[in-house]
N, C-alpha and C positions, 0 to 999 in steps of 0.2 A: 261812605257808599250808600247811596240810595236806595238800589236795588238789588235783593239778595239773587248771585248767577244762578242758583237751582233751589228753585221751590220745593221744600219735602211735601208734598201733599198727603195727607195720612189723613184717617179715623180716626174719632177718639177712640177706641179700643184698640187700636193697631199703636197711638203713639202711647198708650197705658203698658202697651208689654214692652218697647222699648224703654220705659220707664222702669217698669220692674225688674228687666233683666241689668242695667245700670244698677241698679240700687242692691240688688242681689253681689253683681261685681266686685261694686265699695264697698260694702259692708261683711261680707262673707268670704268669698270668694279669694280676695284679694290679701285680708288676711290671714286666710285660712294658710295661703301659699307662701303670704314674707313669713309666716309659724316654722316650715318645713326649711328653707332658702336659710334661715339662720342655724335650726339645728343641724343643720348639714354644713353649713360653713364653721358648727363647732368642731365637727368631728375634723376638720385636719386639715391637709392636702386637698387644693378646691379644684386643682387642675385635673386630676384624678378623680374625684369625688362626680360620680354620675347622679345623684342626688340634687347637689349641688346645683350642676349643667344643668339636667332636666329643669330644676324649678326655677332659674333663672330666666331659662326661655318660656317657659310657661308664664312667668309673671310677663316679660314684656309682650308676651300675645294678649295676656289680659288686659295688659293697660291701654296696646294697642286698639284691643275692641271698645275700652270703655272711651278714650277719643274720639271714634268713630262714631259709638252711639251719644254721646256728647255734643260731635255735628249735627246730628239727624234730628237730634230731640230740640233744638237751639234751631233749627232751620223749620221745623215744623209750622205746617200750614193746616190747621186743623179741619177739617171739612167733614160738619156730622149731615152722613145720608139721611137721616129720619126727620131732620129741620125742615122745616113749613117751606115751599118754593112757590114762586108766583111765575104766572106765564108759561116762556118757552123751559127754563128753568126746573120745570115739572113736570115736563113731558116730553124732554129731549136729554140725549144722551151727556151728561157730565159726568164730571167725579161724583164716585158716590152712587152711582146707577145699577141697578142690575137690571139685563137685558136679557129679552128673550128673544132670537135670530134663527129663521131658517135658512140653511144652503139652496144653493139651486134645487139639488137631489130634495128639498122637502125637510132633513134630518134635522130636526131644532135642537139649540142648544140654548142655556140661559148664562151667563158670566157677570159677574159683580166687577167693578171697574173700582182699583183701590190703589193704596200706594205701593213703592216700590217696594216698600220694607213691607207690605203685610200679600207679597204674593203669596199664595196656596194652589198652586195649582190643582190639586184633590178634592180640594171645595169651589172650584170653577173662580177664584178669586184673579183678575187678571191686573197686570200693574196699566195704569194710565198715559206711559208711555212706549207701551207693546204697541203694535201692528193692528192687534186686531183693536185695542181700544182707540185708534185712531182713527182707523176707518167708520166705527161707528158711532165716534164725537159727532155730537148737534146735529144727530140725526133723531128721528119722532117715529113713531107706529106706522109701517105703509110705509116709508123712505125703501128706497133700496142705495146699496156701500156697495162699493167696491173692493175689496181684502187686496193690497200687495204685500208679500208673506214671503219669504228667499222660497224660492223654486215653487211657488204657485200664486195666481190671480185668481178670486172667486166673489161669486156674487151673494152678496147675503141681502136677505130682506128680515127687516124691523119688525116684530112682531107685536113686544110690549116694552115701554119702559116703564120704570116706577122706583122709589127711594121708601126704602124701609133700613131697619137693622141688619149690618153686614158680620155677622160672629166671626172675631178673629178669635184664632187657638191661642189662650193665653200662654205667658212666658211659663216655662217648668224648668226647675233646675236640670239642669243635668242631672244623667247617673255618672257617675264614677268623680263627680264634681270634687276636688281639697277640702271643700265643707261639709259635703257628705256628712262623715261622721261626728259633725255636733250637732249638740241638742235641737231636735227642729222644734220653732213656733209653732204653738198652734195657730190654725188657722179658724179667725173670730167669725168668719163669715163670708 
């Protein structure tokens, strides 16, 4: 196959935490749980054994996500905002953009346009193939978009674009994670 069907468009910071949550997965996680799945397959009776159930379906959730992020990370299309752009490229809307947009009403808003896996909606981070990132693809300062959005049309006008550093929240263990309780690394820096 030549062409991969769906492009992951990601940041490097955004593919760095799929990264670590993976590696967190395999290395921790995963056997923290076949740890528990076996002592509990010692104690007896598996059909009975809630122990047992629980951690069996817990590992195949694991493994399920570590696939998943397996795909993502193998499909990745790394696209760093802060690389040097020429032309239209640097002052119109792509991946990697954040923008500044007012409504009709005047109310501005700014949104980082990123991947699917580093939405954030709390930090205005929007995936690149939402609604509003597409109405304001290869658009420039002064464009005006038109938003179609399920149950509203709205006019938005361009204010700024620009490519800087988009902070994605790095990966954090879970609380109540199977690994929890061993020794944590420190952390070198």
């Amino acid at each position: 196959m030549t062409t991969k069907p769906g492009k992951n468009y990601i940041t490097p910071a955004g593919l760095q935490r799929l990264k670590d949550e993976h590696k967190f997965l395999l290395s921790r996680e995963r056997p923290a749980m076949t740890q528990v799945v076996a002592w509990a397959a010692s104690n007896g009776d598996r059909s009975e054994n809630a122990d047992y159930q629980y951690g069996k379906r817990r590992l195949r959730e694991i493994d399920r996500r570590i696939r998943f992020l397996t795909k993502r990370i193998d499909a990745a299309e790394v696209v760093d905002p802060e690389a040097p752009r020429d032309g239209r490229a640097a002052t119109h809307v792509f991946f990697g953009a954040t923008v500044r947009y007012a409504n009709a009403a005047g109310a501005e808003r700014v949104v980082s346009v990123v991947g699917v896996d580093e939405v954030d909606l709390d930090r205005n981070h929007i995936s690149w193939m939402s609604p509003l990132a597409r109405a304001l693809m290869k658009s420039g300062p002064g464009d005006c978009v038109v938003l179609h959005a399920p149950g509203t049309t709205e006019q938005l006008q361009i204010l700024e674009v620009r490519y800087e550093r988009i902070p994605v929240e790095p990966f954090r263990e879970p609380p109540g994670a199977e690994s929890a309780p061993k020794t944590r690394h420190r952390s070198g820096g």
